[in-house]
C-alpha positions as YAML, in Angstrom:
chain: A
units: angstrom
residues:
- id: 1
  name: UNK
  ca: [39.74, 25.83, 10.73]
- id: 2
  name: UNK
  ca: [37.25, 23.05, 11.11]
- id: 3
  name: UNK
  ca: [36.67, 21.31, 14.65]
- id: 4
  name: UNK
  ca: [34.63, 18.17, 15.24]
- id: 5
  name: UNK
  ca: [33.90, 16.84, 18.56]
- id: 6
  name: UNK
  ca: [31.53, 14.54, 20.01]
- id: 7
  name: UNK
  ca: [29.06, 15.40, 23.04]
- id: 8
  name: UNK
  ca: [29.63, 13.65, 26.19]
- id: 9
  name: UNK
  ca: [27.04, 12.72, 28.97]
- id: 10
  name: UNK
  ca: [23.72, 12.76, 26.78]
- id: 11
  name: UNK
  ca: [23.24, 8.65, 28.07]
- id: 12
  name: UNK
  ca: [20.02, 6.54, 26.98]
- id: 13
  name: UNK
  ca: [17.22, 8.43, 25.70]
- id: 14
  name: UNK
  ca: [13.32, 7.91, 26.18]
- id: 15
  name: UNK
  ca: [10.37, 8.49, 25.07]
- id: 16
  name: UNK
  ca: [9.37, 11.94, 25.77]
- id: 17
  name: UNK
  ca: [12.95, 13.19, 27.21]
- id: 18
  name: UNK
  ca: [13.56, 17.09, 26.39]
- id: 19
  name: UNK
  ca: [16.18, 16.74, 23.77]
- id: 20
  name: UNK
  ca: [17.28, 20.56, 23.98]
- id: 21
  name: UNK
  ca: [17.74, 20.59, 27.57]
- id: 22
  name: UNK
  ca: [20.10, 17.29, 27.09]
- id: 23
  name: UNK
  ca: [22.03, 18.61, 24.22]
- id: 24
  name: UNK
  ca: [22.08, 21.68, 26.25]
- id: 25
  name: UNK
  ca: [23.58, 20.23, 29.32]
- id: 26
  name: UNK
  ca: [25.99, 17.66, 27.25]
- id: 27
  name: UNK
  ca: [27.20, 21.22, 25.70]
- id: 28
  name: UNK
  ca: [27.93, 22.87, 29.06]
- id: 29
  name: UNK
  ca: [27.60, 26.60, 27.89]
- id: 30
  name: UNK
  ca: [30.63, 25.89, 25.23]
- id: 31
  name: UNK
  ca: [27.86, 26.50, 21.81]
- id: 32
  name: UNK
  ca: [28.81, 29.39, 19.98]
- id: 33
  name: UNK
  ca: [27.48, 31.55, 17.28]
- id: 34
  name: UNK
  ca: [27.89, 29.50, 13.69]
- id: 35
  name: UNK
  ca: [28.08, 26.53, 15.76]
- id: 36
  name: UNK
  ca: [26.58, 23.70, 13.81]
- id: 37
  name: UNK
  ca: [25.09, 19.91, 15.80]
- id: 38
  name: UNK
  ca: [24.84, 17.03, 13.88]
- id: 39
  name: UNK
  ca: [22.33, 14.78, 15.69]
- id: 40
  name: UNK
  ca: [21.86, 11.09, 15.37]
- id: 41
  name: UNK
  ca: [18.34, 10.04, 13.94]
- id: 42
  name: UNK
  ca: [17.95, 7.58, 16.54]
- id: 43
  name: UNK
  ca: [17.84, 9.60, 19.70]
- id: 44
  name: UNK
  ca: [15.40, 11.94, 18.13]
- id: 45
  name: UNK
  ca: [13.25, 8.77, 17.47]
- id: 46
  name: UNK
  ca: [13.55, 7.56, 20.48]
- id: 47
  name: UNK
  ca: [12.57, 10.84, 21.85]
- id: 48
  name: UNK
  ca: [9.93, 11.32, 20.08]
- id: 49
  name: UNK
  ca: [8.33, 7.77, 20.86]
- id: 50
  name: UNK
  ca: [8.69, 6.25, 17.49]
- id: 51
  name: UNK
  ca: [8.83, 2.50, 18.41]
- id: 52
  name: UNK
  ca: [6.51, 0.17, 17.18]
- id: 53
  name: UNK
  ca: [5.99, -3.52, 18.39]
- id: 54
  name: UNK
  ca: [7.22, -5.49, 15.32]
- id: 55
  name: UNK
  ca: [8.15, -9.74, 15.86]
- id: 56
  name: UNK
  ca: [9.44, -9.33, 12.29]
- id: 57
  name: UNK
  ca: [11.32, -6.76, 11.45]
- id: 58
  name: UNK
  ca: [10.13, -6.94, 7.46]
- id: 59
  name: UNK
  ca: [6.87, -6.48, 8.62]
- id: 60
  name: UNK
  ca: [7.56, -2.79, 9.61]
- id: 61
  name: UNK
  ca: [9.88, -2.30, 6.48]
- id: 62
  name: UNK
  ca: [6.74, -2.75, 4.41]
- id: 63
  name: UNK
  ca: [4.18, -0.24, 6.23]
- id: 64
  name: UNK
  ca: [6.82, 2.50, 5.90]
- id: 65
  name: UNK
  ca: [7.35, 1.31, 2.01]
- id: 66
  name: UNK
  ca: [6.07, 3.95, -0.37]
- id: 67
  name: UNK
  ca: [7.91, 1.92, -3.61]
- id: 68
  name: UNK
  ca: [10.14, -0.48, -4.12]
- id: 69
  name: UNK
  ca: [13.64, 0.27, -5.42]
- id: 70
  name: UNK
  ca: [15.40, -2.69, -6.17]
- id: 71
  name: UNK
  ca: [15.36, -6.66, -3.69]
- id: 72
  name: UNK
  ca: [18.68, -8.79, -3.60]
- id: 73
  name: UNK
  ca: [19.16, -12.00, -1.73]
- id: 74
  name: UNK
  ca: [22.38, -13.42, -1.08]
- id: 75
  name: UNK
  ca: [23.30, -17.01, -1.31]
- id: 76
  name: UNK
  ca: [22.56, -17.18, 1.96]
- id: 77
  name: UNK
  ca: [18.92, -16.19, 1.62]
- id: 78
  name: UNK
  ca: [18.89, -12.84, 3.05]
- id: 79
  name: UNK
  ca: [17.18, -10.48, 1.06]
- id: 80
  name: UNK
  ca: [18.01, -6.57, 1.17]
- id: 81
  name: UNK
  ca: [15.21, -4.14, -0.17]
- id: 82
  name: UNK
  ca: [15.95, -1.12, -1.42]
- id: 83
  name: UNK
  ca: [13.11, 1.33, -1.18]
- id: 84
  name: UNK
  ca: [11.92, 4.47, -1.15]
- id: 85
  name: UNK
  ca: [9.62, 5.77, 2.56]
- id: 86
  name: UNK
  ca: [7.08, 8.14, 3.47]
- id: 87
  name: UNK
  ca: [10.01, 10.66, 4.01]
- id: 88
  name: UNK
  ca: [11.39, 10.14, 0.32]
- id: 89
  name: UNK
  ca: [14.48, 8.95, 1.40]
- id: 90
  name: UNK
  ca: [15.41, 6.06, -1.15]
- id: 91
  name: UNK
  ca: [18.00, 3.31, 1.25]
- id: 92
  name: UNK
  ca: [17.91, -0.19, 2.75]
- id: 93
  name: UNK
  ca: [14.96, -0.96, 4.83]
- id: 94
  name: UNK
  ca: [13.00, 2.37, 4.93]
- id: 95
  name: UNK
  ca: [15.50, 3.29, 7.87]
- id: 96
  name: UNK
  ca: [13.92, 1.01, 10.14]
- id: 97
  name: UNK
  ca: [16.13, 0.02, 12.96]
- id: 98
  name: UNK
  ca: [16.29, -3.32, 15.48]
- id: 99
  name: UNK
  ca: [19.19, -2.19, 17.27]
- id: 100
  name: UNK
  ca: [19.38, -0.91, 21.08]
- id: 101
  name: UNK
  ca: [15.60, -0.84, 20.52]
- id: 102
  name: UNK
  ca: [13.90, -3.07, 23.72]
- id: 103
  name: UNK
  ca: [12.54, -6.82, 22.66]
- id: 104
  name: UNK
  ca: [9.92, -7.22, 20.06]
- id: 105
  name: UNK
  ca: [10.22, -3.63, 19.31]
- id: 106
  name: UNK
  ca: [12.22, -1.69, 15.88]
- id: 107
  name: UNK
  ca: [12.39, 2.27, 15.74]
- id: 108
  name: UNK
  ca: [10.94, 4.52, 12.98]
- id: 109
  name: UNK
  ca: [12.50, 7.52, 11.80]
- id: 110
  name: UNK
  ca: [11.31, 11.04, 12.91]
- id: 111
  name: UNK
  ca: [7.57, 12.12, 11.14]
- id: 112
  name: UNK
  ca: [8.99, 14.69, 9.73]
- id: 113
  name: UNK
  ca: [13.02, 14.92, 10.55]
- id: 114
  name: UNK
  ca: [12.84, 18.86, 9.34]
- id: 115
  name: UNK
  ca: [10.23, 19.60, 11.59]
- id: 116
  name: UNK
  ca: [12.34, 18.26, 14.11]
- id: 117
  name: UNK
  ca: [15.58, 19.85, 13.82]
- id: 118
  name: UNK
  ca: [13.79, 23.22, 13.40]
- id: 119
  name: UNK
  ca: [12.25, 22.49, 17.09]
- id: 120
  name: UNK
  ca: [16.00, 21.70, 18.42]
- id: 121
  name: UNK
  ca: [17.40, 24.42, 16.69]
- id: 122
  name: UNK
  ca: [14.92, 26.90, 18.22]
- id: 123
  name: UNK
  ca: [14.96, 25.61, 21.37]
- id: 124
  name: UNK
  ca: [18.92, 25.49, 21.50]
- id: 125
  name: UNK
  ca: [19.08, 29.17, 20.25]
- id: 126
  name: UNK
  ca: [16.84, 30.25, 23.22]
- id: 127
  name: UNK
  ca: [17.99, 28.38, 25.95]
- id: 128
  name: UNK
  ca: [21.86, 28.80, 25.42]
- id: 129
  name: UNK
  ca: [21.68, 32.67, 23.23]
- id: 130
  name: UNK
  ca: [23.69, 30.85, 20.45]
- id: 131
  name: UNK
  ca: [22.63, 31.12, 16.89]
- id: 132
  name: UNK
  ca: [23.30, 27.66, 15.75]
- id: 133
  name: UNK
  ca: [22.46, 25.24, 13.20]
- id: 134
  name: UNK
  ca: [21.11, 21.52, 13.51]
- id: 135
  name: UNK
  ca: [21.25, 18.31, 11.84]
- id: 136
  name: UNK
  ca: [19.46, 15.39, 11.75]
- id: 137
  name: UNK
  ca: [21.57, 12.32, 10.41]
- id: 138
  name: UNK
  ca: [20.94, 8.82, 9.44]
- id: 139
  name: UNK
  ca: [22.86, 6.19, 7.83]
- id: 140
  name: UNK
  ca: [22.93, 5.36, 4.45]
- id: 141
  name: UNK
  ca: [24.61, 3.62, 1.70]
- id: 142
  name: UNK
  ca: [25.41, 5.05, -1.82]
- id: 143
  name: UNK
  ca: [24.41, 3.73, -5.11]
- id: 144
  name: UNK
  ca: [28.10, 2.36, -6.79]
- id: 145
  name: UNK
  ca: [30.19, 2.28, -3.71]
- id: 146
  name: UNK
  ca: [30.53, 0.06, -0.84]
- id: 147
  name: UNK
  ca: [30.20, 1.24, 2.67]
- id: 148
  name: UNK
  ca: [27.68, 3.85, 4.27]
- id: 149
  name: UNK
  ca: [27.64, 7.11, 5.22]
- id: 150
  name: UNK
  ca: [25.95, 9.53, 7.49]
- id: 151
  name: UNK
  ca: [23.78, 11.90, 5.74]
- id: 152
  name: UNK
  ca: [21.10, 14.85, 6.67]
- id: 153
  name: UNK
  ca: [17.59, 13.92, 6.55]
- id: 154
  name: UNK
  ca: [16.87, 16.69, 8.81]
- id: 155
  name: UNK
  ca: [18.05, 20.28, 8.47]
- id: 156
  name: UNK
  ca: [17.42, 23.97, 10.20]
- id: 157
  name: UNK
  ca: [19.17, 27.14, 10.15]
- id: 158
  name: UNK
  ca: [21.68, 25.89, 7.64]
- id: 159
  name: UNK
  ca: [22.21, 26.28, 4.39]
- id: 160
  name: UNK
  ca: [22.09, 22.51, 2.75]
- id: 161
  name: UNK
  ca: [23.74, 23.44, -0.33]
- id: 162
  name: UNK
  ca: [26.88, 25.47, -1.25]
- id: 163
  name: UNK
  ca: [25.92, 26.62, -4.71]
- id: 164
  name: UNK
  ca: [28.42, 28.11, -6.41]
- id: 165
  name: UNK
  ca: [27.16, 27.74, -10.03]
- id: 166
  name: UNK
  ca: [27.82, 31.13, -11.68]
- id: 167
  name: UNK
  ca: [30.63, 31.58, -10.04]
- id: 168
  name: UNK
  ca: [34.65, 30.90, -11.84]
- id: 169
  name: UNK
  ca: [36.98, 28.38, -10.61]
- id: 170
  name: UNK
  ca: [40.49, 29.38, -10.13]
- id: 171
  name: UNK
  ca: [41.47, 29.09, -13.33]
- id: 172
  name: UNK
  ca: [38.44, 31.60, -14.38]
- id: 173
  name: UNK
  ca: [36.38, 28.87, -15.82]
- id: 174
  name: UNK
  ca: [32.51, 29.17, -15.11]
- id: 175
  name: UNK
  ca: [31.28, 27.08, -12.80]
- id: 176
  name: UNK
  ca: [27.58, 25.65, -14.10]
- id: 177
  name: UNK
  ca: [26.66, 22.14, -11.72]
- id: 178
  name: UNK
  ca: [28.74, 22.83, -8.72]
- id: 179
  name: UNK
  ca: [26.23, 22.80, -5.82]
- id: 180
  name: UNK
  ca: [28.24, 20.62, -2.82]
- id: 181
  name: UNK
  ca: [25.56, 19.35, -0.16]
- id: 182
  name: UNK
  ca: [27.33, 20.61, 2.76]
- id: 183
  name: UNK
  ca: [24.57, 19.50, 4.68]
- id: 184
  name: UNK
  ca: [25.49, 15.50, 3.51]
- id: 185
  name: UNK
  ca: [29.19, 16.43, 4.09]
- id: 186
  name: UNK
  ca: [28.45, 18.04, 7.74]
- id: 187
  name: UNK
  ca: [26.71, 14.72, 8.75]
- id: 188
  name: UNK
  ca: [29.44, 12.66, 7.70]
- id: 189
  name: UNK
  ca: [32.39, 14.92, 9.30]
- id: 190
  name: UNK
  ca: [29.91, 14.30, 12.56]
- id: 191
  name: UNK
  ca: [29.95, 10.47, 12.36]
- id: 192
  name: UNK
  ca: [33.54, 10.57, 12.37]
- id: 193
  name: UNK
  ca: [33.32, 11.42, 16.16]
- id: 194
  name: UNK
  ca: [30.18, 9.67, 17.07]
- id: 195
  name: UNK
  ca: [30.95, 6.18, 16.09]
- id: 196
  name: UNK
  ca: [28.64, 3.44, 16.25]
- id: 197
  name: UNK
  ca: [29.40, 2.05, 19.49]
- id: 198
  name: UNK
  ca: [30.10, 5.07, 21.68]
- id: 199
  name: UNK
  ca: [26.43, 5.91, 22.70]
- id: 200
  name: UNK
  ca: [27.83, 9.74, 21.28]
- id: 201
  name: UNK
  ca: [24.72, 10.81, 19.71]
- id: 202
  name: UNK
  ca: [25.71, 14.43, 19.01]
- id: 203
  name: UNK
  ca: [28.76, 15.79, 17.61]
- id: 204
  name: UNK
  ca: [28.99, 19.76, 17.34]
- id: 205
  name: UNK
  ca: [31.06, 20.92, 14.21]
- id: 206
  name: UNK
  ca: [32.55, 24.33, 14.19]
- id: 207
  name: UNK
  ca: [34.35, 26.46, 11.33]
- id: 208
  name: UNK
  ca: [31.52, 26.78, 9.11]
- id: 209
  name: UNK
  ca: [29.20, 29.59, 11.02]
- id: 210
  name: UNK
  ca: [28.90, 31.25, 6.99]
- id: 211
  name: UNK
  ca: [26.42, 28.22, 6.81]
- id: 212
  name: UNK
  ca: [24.14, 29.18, 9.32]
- id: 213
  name: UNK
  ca: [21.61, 30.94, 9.32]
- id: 214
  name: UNK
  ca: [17.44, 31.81, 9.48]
- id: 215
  name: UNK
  ca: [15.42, 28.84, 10.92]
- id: 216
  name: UNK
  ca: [13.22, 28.90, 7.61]
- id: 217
  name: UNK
  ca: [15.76, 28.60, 5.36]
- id: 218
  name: UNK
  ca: [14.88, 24.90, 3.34]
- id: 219
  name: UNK
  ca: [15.28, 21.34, 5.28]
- id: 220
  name: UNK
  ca: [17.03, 18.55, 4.18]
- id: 221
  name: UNK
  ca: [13.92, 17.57, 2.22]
- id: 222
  name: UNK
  ca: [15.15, 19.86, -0.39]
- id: 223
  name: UNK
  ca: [17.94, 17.97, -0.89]
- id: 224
  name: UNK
  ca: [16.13, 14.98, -2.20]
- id: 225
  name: UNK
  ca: [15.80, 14.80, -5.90]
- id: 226
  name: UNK
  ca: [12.58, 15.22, -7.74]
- id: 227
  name: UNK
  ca: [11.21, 11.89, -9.51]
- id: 228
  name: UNK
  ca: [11.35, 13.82, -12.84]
- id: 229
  name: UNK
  ca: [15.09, 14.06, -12.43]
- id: 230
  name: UNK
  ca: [15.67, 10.77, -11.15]
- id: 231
  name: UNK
  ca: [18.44, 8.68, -13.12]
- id: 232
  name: UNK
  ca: [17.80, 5.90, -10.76]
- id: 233
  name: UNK
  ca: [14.47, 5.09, -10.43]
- id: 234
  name: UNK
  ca: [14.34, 1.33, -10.46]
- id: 235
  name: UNK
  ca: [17.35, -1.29, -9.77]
- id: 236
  name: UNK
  ca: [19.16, -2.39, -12.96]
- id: 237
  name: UNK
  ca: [17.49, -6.04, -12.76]
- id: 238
  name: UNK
  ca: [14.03, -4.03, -11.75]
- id: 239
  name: UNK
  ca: [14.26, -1.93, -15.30]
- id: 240
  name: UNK
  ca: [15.20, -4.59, -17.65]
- id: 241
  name: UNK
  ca: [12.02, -6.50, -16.28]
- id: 242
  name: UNK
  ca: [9.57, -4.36, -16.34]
- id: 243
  name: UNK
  ca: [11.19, -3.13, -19.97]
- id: 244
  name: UNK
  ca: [10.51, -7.17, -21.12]
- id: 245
  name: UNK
  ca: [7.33, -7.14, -19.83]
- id: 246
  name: UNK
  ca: [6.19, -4.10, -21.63]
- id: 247
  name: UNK
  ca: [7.54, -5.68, -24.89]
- id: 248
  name: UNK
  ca: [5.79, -8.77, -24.11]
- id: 249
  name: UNK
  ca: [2.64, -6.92, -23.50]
- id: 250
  name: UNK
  ca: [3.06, -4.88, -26.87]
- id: 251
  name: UNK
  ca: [3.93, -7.97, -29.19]
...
């Protein structure tokens, strides 16, 4: 059986707060082996300093712009870049946030979100004697489909994928591409108790301890695909402009 619930008490978080001694009060001695905590981006962020002073917003989209995806504007003449950041992560707006940040400020995500939940992880497991997982989730949305999604852009001590390629379904058919992302799905079945709104930062999702495991196993950077095997590289309008121009330049 699979329980979800959100951590209560964790409140506003600053720069330089001692994130495993708040996650380990919210929890109350209740963590248990296999137990795995999805943590919002944000709080690690904010704990880690990451605000920059920004009077336009776009400004700090750019400097954490490694290439640019695809750029819409609406009608109404606001224009939505898709990009990919330092952290490879390909979404709107690099994952720079404006909200609950203080005046003339926006919030970066984590330097290295990995890096991160391995230091929670390892400082839960000593503090509270449970072996337990962490994840570090943002929001994104997915190419094809309305709506967003929390997914892991920070992973230690579980296992991000599920592969069970080699394996037979249960009709005895071999299995070749199924890998789930557990990791992806974790983060999600943690934003269903978080919310938005709630100031719930943490939810702690239990059921799945065969997930956990060593603190070196590999982050959620592993779960980003390599540029090689990219279907997507460029928006639709992006591609068939840079294919005219190359025609152009050829003729």
């Amino acid at each position: 059986m699979l329980t979800v619930w959100a951590l209560d008490g964790i409140g506003e978080v600053h720069d330089g707060d001692d994130l495993v001694a708040l996650l380990a009060d919210a929890a109350g001695g209740d963590l248990q082996d296999g137990d795995i905590l999805v943590v919002t981006s944000k709080i690690v962020s904010k704990a880690e300093g990451r605000f920059v002073t920004a009077s336009d917003r776009e400004d700090a989209i750019t400097a954490e712009t490694v290439r640019v995806v695809a750029t819409r504007t609406t009608p109404a003449g606001h224009t939505t870049r898709i990009v990919e950041n330092r952290l490879g992560i390909i979404g709107a707006a690099a994952g720079v946030d404006a909200s609950n940040t203080p005046e003339g400020t926006v919030l970066l995500l984590p330097v290295d979100p990995d890096a991160s939940a391995r230091a929670i992880a390892t400082g839960l497991r000593q503090r509270t004697g449970a072996t337990v997982g962490v994840i570090i989730s943002d929001t994104l949305g997915r190419a094809w489909r309305e709506g967003q999604t929390d997914t892991a852009i920070g992973a230690a001590g579980v296992h991000v994928f599920e592969d069970m390629r080699g394996k037979t379904d249960a009709e005895g058919r071999p299995l070749s591409v199924t890998m789930p992302c557990v990791a992806d799905e974790i983060a999600a079945a943690g934003d269903l108790v978080k919310g938005k709104a709630a100031r719930l930062p943490v939810a702690v999702v239990r059921g799945r301890a065969d997930l956990v495991g060593d603190l070196d196993l590999p982050g959620a950077r592993s779960i980003i695909r390599p540029a090689e095997r990219d279907f997507f590289h460029l928006g639709a309008e992006e591609s068939w402009q840079q294919g005219y121009a190359a025609a152009l330049a050829e003729r």
